[in-house]
C-alpha positions as CSV (number, residue, x, y, z in Angstrom):
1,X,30.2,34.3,30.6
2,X,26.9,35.5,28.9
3,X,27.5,33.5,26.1
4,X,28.1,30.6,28.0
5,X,25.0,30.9,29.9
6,X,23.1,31.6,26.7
7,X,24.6,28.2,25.5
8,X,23.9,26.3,28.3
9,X,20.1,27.5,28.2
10,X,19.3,26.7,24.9
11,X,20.8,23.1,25.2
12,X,18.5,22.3,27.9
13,X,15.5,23.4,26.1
14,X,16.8,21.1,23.0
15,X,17.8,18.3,25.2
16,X,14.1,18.0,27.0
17,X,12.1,15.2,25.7
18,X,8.9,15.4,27.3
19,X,7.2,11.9,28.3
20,X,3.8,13.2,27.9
21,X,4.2,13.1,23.8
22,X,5.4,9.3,24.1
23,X,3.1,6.7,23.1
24,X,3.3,3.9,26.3
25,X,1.6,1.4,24.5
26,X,4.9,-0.5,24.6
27,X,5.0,-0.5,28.0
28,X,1.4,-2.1,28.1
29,X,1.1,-6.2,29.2
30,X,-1.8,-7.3,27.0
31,X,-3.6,-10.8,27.5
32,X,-1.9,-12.2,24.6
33,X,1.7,-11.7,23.6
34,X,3.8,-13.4,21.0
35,X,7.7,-12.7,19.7
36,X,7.9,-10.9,16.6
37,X,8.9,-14.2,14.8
38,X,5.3,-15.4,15.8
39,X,3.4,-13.0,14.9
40,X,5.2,-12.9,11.2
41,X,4.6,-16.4,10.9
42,X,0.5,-15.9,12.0
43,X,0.2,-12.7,9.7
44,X,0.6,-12.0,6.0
45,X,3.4,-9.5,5.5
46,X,0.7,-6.3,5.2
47,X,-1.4,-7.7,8.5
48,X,1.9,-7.5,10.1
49,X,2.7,-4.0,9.0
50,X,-0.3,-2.8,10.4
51,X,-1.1,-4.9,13.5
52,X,2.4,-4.6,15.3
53,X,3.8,-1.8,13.5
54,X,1.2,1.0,13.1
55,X,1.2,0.6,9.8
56,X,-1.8,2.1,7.6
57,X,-3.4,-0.1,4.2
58,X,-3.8,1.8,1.2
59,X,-7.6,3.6,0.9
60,X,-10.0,1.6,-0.8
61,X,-8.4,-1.2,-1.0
62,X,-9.4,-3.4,1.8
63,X,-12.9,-5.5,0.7
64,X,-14.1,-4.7,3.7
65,X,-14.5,-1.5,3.1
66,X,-18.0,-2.0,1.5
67,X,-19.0,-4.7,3.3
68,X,-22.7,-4.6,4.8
69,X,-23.9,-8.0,6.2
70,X,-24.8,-8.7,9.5
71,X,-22.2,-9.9,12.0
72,X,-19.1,-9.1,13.7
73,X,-15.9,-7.7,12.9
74,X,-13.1,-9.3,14.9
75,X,-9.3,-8.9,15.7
76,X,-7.1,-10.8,12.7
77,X,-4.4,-11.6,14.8
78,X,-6.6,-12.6,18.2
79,X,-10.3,-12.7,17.6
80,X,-11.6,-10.4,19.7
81,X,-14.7,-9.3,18.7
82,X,-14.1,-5.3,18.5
83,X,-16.9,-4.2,16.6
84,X,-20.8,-4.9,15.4
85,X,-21.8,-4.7,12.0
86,X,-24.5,-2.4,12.9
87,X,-22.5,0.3,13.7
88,X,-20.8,0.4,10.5
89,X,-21.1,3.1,8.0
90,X,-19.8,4.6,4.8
91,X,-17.4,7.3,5.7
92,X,-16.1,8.1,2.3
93,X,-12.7,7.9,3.8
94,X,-12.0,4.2,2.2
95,X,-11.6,2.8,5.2
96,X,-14.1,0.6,7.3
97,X,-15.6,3.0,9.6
98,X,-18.0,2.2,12.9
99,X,-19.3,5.1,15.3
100,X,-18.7,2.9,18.2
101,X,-17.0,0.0,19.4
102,X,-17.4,-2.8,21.8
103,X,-16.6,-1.6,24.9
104,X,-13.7,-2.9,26.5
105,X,-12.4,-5.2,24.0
106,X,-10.8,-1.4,22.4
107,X,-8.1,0.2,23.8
108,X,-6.7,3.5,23.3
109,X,-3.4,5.4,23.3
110,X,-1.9,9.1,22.1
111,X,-0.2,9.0,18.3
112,X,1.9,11.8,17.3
113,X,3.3,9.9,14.3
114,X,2.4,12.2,12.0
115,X,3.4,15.6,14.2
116,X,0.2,15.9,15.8
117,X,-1.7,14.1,18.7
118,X,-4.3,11.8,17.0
119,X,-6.0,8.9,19.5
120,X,-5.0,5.5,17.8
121,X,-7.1,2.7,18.8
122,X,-5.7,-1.1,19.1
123,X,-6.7,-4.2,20.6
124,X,-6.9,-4.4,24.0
125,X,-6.1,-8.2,24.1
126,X,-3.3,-8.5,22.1
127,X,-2.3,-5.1,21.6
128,X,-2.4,-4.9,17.6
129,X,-2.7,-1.3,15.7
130,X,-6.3,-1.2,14.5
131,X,-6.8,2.8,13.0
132,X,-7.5,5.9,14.7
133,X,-10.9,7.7,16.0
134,X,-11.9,10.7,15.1
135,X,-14.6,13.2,16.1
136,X,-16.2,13.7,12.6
137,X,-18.6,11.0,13.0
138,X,-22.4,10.7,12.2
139,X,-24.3,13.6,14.3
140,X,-27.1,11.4,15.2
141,X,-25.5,8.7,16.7
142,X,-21.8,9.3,18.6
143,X,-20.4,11.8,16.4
144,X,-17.4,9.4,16.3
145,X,-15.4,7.6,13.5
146,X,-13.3,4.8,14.1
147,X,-11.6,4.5,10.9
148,X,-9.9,1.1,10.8
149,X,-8.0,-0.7,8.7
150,X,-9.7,-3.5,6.8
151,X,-6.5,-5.7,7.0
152,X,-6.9,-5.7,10.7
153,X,-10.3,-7.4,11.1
154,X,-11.9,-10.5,10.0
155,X,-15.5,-10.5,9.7
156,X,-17.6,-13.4,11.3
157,X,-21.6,-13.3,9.8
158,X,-23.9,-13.6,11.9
């Protein structure tokens, strides 16, 4: 009988899947929503991989990365402006990196992807994967770093 009790106990604590370390972004209703099938046929293959499926670009390797002129960076699969070129920084991280974003037009949800919690920013219009923010940012300004992937923006000058 003890073993059986022992049994049952131990299934229930590896049966419990706990909703507070699932990401509900999925469940979200965004202003603008497409089929997979239109998205791939909007997107390159690697916007795609990132936008609407999380995915990350390789460091370094977006030319946005070290780009410094004055105007807007904007969502690549809505155009929603999401971030102003004077907030932009070099991080080191080889990633385009801001220390704030434009309010509202960013949303937030909880990542745990990688076996951590980590605060993944996308769109909040169409509901695409932009990076993740992190509390390492410049002192003087928010002390935040939105490290985002390059792929995932288009810049409009100013």
């Amino acid at each position: 009988m003890k073993k059986l009790l022992i049994l049952l106990i131990c299934c229930a604590f590896l049966s419990c899947n706990s909703t507070a370390q699932k990401n509900n972004k999925s469940t979200e209703v965004f202003k603008i929503t497409k089929t997979d099938e239109e998205w791939k046929s909007q997107l390159t293959d690697m916007e795609y991989y990132v936008l609407r499926k999380a995915g990350t670009e390789r460091s370094f390797s977006s030319p946005l990365n070290k780009n410094y002129k004055k105007g807007t960076y904007v969502c690549k699969a809505c155009e929603t402006p999401l971030f102003k070129s004077e907030h932009k920084y070099d991080s080191g991280s080889g990633w385009p990196s801001f220390d704030r974003e434009i309010k509202g037009n960013v949303a937030y949800s909880t990542d745990y992807n990688i076996g951590y919690a980590r605060t993944e920013e996308h769109c909040a219009t169409c509901g695409g994967h932009l990076g993740h923010v992190f509390n390492d940012g410049p002192k003087d300004t928010t002390g935040k770093r939105h490290c985002i992937n390059g792929v995932a923006l288009k810049f409009v000058p100013e």
